[in-house]
C-alpha positions as CSV (number, residue, x, y, z in Angstrom):
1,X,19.1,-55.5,22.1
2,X,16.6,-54.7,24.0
3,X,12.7,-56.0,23.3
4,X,11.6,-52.9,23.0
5,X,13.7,-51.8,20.1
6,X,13.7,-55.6,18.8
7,X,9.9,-54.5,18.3
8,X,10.6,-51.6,16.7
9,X,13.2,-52.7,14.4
10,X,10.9,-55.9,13.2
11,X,7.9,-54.0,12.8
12,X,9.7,-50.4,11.0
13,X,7.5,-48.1,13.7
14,X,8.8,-45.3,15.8
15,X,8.1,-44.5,19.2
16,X,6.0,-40.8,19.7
17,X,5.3,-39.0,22.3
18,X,2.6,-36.1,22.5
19,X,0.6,-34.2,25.2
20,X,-2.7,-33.4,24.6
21,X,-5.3,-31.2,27.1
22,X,-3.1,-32.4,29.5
23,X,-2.9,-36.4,28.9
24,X,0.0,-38.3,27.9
25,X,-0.8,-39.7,24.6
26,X,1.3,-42.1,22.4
27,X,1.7,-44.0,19.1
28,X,3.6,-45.5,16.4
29,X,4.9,-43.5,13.7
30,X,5.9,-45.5,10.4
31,X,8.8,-44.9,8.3
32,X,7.1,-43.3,5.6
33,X,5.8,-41.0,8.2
34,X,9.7,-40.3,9.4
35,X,10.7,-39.9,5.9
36,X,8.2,-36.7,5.2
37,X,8.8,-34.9,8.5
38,X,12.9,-35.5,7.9
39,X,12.4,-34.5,3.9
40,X,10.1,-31.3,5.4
41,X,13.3,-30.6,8.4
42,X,15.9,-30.9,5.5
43,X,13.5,-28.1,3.2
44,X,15.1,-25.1,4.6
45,X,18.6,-26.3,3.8
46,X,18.2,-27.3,0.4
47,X,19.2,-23.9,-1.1
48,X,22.7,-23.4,-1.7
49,X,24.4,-20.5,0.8
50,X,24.1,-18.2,-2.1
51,X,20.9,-18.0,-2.3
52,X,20.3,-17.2,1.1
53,X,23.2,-14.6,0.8
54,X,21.2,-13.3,-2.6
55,X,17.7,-13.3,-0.6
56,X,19.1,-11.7,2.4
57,X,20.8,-8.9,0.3
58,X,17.7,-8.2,-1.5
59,X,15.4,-8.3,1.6
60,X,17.9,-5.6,2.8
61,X,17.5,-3.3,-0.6
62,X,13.5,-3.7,-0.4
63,X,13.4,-2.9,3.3
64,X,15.5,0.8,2.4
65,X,13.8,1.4,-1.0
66,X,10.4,1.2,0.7
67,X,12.0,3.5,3.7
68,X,13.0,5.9,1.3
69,X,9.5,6.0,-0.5
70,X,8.0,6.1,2.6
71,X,10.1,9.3,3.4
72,X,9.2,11.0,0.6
73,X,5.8,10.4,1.0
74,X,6.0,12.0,4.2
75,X,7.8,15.3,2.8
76,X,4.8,16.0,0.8
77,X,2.4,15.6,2.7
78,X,4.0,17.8,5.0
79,X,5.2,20.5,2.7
80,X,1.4,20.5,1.5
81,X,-0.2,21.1,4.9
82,X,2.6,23.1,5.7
83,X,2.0,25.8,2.4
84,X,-1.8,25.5,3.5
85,X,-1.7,26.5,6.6
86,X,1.0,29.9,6.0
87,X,-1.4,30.3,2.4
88,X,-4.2,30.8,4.7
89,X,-2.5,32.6,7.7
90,X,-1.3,34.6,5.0
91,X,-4.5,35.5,3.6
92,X,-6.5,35.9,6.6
93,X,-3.7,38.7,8.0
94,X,-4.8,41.6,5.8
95,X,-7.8,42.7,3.8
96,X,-5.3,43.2,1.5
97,X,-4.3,40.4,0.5
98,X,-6.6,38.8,-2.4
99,X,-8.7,36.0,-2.1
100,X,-7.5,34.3,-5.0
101,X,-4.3,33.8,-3.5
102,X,-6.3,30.5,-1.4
103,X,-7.0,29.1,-4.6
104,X,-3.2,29.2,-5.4
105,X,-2.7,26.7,-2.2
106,X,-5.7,24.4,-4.0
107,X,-3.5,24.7,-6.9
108,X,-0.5,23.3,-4.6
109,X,-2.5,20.6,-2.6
110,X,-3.9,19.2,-6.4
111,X,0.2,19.0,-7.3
112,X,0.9,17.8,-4.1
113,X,-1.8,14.8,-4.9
114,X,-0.5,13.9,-8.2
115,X,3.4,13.8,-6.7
116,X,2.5,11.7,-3.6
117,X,0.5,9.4,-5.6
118,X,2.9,8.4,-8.1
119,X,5.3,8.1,-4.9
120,X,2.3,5.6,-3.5
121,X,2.1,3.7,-6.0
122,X,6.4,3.0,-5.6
123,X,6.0,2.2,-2.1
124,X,3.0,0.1,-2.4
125,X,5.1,-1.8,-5.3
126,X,8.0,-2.1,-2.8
127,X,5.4,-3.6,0.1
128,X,4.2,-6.3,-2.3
129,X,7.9,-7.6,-3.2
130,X,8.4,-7.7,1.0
131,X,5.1,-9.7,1.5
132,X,6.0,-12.2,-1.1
133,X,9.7,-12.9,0.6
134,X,8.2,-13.0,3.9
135,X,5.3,-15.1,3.2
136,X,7.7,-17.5,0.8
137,X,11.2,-17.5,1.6
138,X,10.9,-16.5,5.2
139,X,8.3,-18.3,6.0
140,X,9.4,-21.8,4.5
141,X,12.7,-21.4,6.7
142,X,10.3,-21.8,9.6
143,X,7.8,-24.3,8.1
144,X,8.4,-26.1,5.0
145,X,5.8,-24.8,2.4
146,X,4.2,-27.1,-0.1
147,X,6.0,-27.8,-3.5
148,X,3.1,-25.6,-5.6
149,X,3.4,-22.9,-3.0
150,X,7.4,-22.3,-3.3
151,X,6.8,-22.5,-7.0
152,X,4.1,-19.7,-6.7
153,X,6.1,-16.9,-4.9
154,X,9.4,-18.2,-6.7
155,X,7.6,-17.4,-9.9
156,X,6.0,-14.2,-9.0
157,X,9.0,-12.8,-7.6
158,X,10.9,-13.2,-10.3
159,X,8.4,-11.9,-12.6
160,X,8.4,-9.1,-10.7
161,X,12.3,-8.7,-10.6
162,X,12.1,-9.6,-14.4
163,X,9.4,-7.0,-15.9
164,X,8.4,-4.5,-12.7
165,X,4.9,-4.0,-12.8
166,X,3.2,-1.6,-10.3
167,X,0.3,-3.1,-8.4
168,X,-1.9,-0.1,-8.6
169,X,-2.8,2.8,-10.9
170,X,-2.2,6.2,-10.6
171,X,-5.8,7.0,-10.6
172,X,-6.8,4.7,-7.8
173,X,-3.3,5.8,-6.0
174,X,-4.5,9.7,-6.2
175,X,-8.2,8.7,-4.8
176,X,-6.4,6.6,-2.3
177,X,-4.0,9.9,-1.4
178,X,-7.6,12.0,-1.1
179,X,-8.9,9.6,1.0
180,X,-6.1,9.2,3.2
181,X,-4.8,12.8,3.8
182,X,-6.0,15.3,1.1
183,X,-9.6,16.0,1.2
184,X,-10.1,17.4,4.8
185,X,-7.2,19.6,3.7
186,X,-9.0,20.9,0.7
187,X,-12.3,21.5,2.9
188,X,-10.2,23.5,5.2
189,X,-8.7,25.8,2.7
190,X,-12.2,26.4,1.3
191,X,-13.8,27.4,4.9
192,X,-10.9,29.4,4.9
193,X,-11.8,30.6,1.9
194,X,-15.2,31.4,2.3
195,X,-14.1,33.0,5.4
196,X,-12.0,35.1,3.9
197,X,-14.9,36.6,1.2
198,X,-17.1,37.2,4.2
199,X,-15.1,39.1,6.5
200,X,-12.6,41.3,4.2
201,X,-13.0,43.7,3.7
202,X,-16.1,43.7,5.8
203,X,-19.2,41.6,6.1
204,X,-21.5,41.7,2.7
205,X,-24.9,43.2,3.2
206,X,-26.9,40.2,0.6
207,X,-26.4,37.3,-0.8
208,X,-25.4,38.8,-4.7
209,X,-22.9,41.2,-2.7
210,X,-21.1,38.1,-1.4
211,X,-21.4,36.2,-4.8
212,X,-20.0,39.2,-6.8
213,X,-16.8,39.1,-4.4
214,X,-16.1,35.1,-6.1
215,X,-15.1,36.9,-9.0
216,X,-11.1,37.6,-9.9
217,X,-10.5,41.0,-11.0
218,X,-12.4,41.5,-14.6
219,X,-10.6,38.3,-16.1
220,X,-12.7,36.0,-14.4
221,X,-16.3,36.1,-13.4
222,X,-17.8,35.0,-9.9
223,X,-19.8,32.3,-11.3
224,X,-17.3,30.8,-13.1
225,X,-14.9,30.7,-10.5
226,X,-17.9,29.4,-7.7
227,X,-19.0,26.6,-9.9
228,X,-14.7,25.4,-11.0
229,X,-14.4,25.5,-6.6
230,X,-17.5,23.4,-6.3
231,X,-17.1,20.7,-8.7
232,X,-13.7,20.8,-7.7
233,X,-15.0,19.7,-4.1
234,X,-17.6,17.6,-5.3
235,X,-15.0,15.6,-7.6
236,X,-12.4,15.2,-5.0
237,X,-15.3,14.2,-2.1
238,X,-16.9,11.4,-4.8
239,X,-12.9,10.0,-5.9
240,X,-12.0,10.1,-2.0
241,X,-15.3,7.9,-1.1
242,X,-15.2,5.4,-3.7
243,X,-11.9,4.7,-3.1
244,X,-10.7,1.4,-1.5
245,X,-10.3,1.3,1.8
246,X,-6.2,0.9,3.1
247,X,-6.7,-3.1,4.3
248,X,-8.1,-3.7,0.6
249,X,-5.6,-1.8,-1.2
250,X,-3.1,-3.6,0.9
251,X,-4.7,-6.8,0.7
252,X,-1.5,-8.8,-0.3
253,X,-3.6,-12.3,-0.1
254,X,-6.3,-11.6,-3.0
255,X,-3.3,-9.5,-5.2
256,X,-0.9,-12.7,-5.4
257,X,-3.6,-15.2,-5.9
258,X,-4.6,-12.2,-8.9
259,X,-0.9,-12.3,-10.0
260,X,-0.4,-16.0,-9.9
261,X,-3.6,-16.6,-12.2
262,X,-1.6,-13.9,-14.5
263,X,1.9,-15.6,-14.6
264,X,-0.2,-18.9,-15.0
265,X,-1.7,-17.7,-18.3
266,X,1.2,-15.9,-19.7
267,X,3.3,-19.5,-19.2
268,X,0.2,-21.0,-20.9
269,X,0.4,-18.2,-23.9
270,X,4.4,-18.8,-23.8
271,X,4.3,-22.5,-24.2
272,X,1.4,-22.6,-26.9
273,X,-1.7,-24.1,-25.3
């Protein structure tokens, strides 16, 4: 045996090697040192293949299910701008054609809101589930995560997988929708609306000529139908503002340190403290 390793042996340190800003550097390394970084190397295959099988598979599932909400999402958004756009073309083609027929395609943007934001709030769900196996399982197969911090997404995921909860409500999910697509829709269909009372069948001579043409038929009256479009704006315009921005909703970082606080409690409720 060489003196070198008769050192080592005596003493229980470890040779290691490091380069740092360019200079050699070295030092011992003692065996409780060794014994953490082989415990921390050994981490990613402590699972049985099962569960990596099981985790794989439903990585897989979440990775489709949010595709296919993300789809949908898509279709109505685009069967929304779609109808607005031939609504208005439509409208604008004739003198005709009535001007109430442009507040029909309001009528299909406000479905089209409600649809795509109970759709959001799935994908969203779907988003949150994939951010807690990347940042946990995925992650520790790289670098070994802390004891508390497995235990943390292990116990949110399969809270989650246990009683599904959606992250956000359908409120915030429909200002969220306004925000993101809807509202400059809606303030083109009601230039195009305004347009349309201005120039068919021909311009209005005064301002109470132009209001009287707001009005539908004899069932409704022109003030009644300008004040419903207006708070109608003003509503949607104040819900889209408000609204948190995407990198907030999205913010997966404050919403499991919300959720852990959440499981943490309901244990404590469960066990009687």
């Amino acid at each position: 045996m060489s003196a070198y390793s008769g050192i080592a042996t005596a003493a229980h340190v470890y040779p290691l090697f490091r380069v740092r800003q360019g200079v050699l550097q070295y030092r011992t390394m003692t065996e409780k040192d060794l014994a953490e970084q082989v415990s921390g190397l050994q981490g990613a295959g402590r699972e049985s293949p099962s569960f990596h099988t099981a985790m794989a598979h439903l990585y897989r599932g979440e990775i489709h299910r949010m595709t296919v909400w993300r789809q949908r999402l898509d279709i109505t958004s685009n069967w929304g701008i779609l109808l607005t756009v031939a609504l208005a073309t439509f409208t604008l083609g004739s003198a005709q054609v009535p001007h109430y027929t442009l507040l029909l395609g309001i009528s299909i943007l406000g479905i089209s809101v409600l649809i795509e934001a109970r759709r959001y709030r799935h994908l969203h769900h779907s988003q949150w589930r994939l951010y807690l196996m990347e940042v946990g399982y995925f992650r520790d197969q790289l670098v070994p995560l802390h004891p508390e911090d497995q235990q943390r997404w292990r116990s949110l995921l399969a809270e989650d997988l246990r009683q599904p909860r959606l992250c956000i409500s359908w409120f915030l999910a429909v200002r969220s929708r306004l925000r993101r697509n809807y509202l400059l829709v809606l303030y083109f269909v009601e230039m195009v609306w305004l347009t349309k009372l201005f120039i068919h069948p021909d311009s209005p001579e005064s301002g109470p000529q132009f209001l009287a043409r707001f009005a539908v038929g004899e069932l409704i009256p022109h003030w009644l139908v300008a004040a419903s479009a207006l708070a109608f704006l003003a509503a949607a315009t104040v819900m889209a503002l408000t609204c948190p921005c995407q990198e907030e909703l999205e913010n997966w970082t404050s919403l499991m340190q919300t959720y852990s606080s959440s499981v943490e409690k309901g244990k404590l409720r469960g066990s009687g403290r």
